[in-house]
N, C-alpha and C positions, 0 to 999 in steps of 0.2 A: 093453469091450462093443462087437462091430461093430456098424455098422448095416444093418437090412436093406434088402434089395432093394422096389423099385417091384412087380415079381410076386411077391415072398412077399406084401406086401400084398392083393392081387388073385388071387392064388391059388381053385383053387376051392372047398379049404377054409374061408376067409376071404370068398369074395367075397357068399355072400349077405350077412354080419352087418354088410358094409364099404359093402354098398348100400344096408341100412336104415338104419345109421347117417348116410349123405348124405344119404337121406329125410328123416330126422327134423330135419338142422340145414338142408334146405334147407326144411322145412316151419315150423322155428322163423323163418330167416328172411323169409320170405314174409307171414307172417300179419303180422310188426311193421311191415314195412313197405306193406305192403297198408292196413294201417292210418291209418298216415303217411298216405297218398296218395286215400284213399276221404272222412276224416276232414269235412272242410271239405261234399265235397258231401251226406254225412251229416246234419250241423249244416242245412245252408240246407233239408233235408226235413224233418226232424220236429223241429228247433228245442234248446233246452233244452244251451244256449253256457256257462251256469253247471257243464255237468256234462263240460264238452270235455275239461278238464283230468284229469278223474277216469277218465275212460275208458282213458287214457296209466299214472295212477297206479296203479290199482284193477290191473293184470293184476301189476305189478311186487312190490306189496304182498305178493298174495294169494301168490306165488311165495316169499316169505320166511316162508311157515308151512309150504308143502309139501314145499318142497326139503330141509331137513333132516328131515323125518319121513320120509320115503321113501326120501332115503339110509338112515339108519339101519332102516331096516324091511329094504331090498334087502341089507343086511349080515348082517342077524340072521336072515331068513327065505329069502334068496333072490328074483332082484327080478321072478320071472314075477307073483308077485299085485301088490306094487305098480305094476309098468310095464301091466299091465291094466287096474287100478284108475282110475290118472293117465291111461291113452288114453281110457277111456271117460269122465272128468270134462272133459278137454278138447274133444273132441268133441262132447258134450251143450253145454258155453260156447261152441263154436263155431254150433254149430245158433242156441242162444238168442241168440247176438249177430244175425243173420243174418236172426230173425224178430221182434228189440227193437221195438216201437212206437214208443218214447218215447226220451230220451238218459235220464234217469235207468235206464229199463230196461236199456239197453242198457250202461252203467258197474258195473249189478250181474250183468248176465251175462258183462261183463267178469274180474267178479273169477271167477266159476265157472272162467271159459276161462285166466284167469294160475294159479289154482291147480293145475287138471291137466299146464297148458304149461309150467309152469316146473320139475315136476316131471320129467316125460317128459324134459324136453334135460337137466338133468344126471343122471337115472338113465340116459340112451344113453350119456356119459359114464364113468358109473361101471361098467355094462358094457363098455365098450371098455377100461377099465382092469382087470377082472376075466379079458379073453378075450384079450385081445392081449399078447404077451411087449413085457417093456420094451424089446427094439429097437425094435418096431414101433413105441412109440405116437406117438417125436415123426413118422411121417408121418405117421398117423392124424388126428396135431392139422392137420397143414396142408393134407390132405385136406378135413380139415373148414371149414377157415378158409376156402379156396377158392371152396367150398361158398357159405360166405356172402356173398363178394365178388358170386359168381356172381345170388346170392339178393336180392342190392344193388341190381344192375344190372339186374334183372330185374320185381324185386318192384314199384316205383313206377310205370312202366308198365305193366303186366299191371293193376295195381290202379284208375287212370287209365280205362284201356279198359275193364275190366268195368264201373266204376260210368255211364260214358258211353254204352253199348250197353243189358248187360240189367237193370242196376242196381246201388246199391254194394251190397243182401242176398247176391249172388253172389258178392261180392268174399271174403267172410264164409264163406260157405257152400261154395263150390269148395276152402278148404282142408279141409273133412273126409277125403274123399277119399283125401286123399296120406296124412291121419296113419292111416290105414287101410289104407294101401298101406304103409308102416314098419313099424307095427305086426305085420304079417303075415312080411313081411320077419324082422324080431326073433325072432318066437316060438320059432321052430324053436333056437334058439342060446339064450335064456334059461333054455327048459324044462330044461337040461341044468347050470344053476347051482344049488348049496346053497349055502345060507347057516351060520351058523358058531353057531346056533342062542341059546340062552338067556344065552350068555357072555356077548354084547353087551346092554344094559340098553336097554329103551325110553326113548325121549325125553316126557318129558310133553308135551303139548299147550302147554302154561301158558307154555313159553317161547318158541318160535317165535309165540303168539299177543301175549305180550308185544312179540317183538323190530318185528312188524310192526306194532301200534299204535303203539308209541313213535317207529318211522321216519315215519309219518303224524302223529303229533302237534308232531316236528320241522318236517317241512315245510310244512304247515300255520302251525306259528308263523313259524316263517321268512319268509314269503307275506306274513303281516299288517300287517308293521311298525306293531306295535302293541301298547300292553304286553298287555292279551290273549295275543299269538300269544307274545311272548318266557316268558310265566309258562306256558301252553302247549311251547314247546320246552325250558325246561328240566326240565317233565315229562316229556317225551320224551325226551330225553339219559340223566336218569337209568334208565327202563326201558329202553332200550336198552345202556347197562352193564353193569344187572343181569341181560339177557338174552342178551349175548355169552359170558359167562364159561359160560353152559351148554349154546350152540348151536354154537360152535368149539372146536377145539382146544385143552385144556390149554396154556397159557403164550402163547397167542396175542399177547396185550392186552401180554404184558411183553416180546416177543420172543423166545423160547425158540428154540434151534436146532432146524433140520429141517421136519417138516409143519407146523409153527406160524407158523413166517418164510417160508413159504410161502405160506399161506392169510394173513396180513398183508401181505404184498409183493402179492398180488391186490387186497387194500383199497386201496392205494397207489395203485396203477399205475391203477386203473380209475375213483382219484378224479381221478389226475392225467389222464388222456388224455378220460375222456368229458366232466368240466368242461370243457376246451378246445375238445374238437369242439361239444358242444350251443352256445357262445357266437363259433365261426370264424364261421359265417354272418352273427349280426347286426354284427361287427367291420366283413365285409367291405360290407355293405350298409346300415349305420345309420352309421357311422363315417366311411366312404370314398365312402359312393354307389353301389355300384355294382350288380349286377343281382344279382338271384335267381338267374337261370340260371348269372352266373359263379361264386358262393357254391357251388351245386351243382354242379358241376364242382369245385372244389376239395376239396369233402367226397366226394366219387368216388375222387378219386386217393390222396388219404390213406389209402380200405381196398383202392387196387390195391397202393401203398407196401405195406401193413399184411403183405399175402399172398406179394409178392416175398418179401418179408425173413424171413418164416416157411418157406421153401421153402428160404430160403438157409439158417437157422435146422436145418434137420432135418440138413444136413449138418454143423453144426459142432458139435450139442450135445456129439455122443462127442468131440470134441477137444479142446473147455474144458470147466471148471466150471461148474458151476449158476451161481457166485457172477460168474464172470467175464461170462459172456451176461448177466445180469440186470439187474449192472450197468453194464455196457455199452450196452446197450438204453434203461437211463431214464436216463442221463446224455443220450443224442440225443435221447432224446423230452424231457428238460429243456431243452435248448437249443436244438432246433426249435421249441418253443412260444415260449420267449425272445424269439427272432428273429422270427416271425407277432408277437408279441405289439406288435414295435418299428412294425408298420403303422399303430398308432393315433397313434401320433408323425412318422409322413410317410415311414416307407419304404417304398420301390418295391415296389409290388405284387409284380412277381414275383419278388423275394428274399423277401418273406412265403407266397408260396406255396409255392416250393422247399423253405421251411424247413419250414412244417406239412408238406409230401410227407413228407420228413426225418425228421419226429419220429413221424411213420408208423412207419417203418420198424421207429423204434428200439421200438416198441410190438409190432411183429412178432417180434423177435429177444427180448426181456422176458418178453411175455406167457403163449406157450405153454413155454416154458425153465420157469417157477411151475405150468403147468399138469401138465407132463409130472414138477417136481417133488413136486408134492403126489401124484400115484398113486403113484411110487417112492417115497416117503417112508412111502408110509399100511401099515400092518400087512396081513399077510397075512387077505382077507376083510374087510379093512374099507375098502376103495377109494372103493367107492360112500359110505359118509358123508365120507369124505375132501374127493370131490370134492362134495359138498354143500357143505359146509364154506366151500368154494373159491369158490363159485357165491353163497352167500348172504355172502360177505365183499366181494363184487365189488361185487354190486349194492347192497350197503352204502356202499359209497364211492363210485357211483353217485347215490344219493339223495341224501344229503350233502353229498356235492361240487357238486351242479348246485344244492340246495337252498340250500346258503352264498353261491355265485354268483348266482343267482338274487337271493338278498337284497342282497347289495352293490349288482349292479346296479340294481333297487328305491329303496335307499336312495340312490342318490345322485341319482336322479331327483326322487325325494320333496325334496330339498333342492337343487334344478334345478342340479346340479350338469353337468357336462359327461358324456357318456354311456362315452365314454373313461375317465373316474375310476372308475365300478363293474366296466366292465370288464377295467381296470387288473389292478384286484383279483383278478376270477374268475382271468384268465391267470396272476397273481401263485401262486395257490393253487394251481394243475395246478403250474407249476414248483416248488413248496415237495414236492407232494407224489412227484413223479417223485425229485428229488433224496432224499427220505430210504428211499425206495424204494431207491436206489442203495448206502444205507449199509447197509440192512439185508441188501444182496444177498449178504456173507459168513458170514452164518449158516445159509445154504442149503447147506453143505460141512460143515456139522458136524455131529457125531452127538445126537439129539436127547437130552435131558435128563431122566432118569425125572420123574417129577411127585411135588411134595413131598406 
């Protein structure tokens, strides 16, 4: 398969869908981080610190019920009425966040605005996997990655300034606009998709509303350290068991070759690299001392790392294997976190920074390799739940990951342990999870397995 050119991309056949498509990831970026950054001066105006955390949670949650219903709807119907539908729930949670009174209010217009956003970014997604030929899409992905870098760098000051001038409701409110601006962008190109009609079976409600209680009742107990929250998370483990086997791919859970080691090498990878990043910060500044500002600067360059190596990444997928980049990728990002990880033991700072750079990288050349495999893998017209699939495995090991972390570090506080010893662990757990990511990376070359 060659790959294509930077102008077939851009093309003018291509270029409107290629603009909304930037819209939309530079509009997902923007909001989270805007968020990030307005957050604190939020809290000190209408109070209500009990609910900080949920504001964070509630968008992520909510996204774990809509993202797979909306895939599978954009499969089965065609995704102009769901990607309608999800702009205008987003949009309405963005308005309500914007005019919240209260923080409880504003954590339950949170959830309105996770439920349409998290749909919209990965049905832009499963569109670009429906529209675009497989040369294209690995630059697509790192067009899009770009995007986010750019949306990195962008977003916390723009955010910053809004709430410092004409308040943080603007910070809130200024994103409507753009998803208005995507959205228009899109339409012209979705109207022209079908969907593959009554073949594809609806997804009940029952289980993406399970799989997102269960991940709240995990975290939640996790948080407590308390038997409460542990008879709590083992509630939650079990409904989230029960509700993976009906929200991803057949043979996911067991490994099954193809889009199943696919959509599990995203649970991996995303347990291993976002447990790392959420906990680089306090390493560098709870640990070591040292400042805020240089913690962020380091978490900077891990997503400029992130976006080089995806660029590099588009030129090498035609040359290796799925199995060969995948593995390749979480072996560095295993051994970059390693390495950061040897900081809390007295090594030099900046052989801990080069190495998180490093394991960047190796997150670059990994990440979008499982992205670009699960659309190639997914059956003709069913892309879009594909990459749902993809999206809600991620932010599965996402939740998880940082929730396990979370509790280590927790717990060894609770038994005045050194701060070092829990987050031993968390790093411990990014590199257990990169490394079997690595082993699964050869089932990505094999031909998927009927389902018994």
């Amino acid at each position: 398969m060659a790959a294509t050119t930077w102008r077939e991309v851009l093309n003018r056949e291509h270029l409107p869908l290629t603009i909304g498509l930037v819209c939309v990831e530079f509009t997902a970026g923007i909001q989270y981080l805007v968020v990030d950054a307005v957050m604190p001066r939020v809290q000190n105006e209408i109070g209500g610190i009990a609910f900080y955390g949920a504001v964070f949670g509630g968008y992520m949650l909510a996204g774990l019920v809509s993202i797979p219903l909306s895939g599978r709807q954009a499969d089965r119907e065609g995704p102009l009425r769901p990607f309608l539908t999800q702009l205008a729930i987003f949009i309405g949670g963005t308005v309500l966040c914007g005019l919240a009174p209260t923080m409880p209010l504003l954590a339950a217009a949170r959830l309105v605005q996770g439920y349409g956003g998290g749909a919209l970014y990965s049905l832009a997604y499963g569109i670009m996997a429906k529209v675009y030929p497989a040369q294209m899409r690995p630059r697509m992905v790192a067009v899009l990655t770009g995007v986010w870098v750019v949306s990195g760098v962008i977003g916390p000051g723009y955010g910053t300034l809004v709430a410092q001038t004409v308040g943080w409701r603007w910070a809130f409110l200024s994103v409507a606009p753009l998803a208005i601006f995507s959205g228009a962008l899109l339409l012209p190109t979705i109207r022209g998709i079908s969907g593959i009609g009554d073949e594809l079976a609806q997804m009940p409600l029952r289980w993406p509303l399970q799989l997102a209680a269960g991940c709240a009742l995990v975290v939640a107990g996790l948080s407590a350290l308390a038997w409460p929250g542990y008879v709590a998370g083992a509630i939650g483990t079990v409904l989230v068991a029960m509700s993976l086997r009906h929200v991803l791919p057949p043979g996911t859970l067991t490994g099954r070759p193809g889009l199943p080691a696919a959509v599990g090498g995203a649970f991996l990878l995303s347990l291993a690299f976002f447990t790392a990043d959420s906990f680089v910060p306090l390493v560098i500044t709870g640990v070591r001392g040292r400042s805020l500002t240089e913690a962020g600067v380091v978490v900077t360059l891990v997503a400029v790392s992130w976006s080089v190596a995806t660029f590099w990444q588009t030129r090498m997928v035609d040359r290796f294997s799925y199995a060969w980049m995948v593995r390749t990728g979480s072996l560095i990002l295993a051994g970059g976190t390693a390495v950061f990880a040897l900081a809390m033991v007295g090594a030099p700072l900046p052989l801990a920074y080069a190495a998180w750079t490093f394991a960047g990288a190796g997150m670059g050349i990994a990440f979008p390799t499982l992205f670009i495999a699960t659309m190639n893998r997914a059956g003709a017209g069913e892309e879009a739940g594909a990459v749902a699939a993809r999206f809600v495995s991620g932010r599965i090991g996402i939740v998880l990951g940082t929730g396990l972390a979370g509790f280590a570090v927790g717990a060894a506080q609770a038994v005045h342990a050194p701060l070092g010893i829990g987050l031993g662990a968390a790093m411990g757990l990014a590199v257990a999870g990169a490394l079997v990511g690595s082993l699964l990376a050869p089932l990505l070359d094999r031909e998927e397995l009927p389902a018994a």
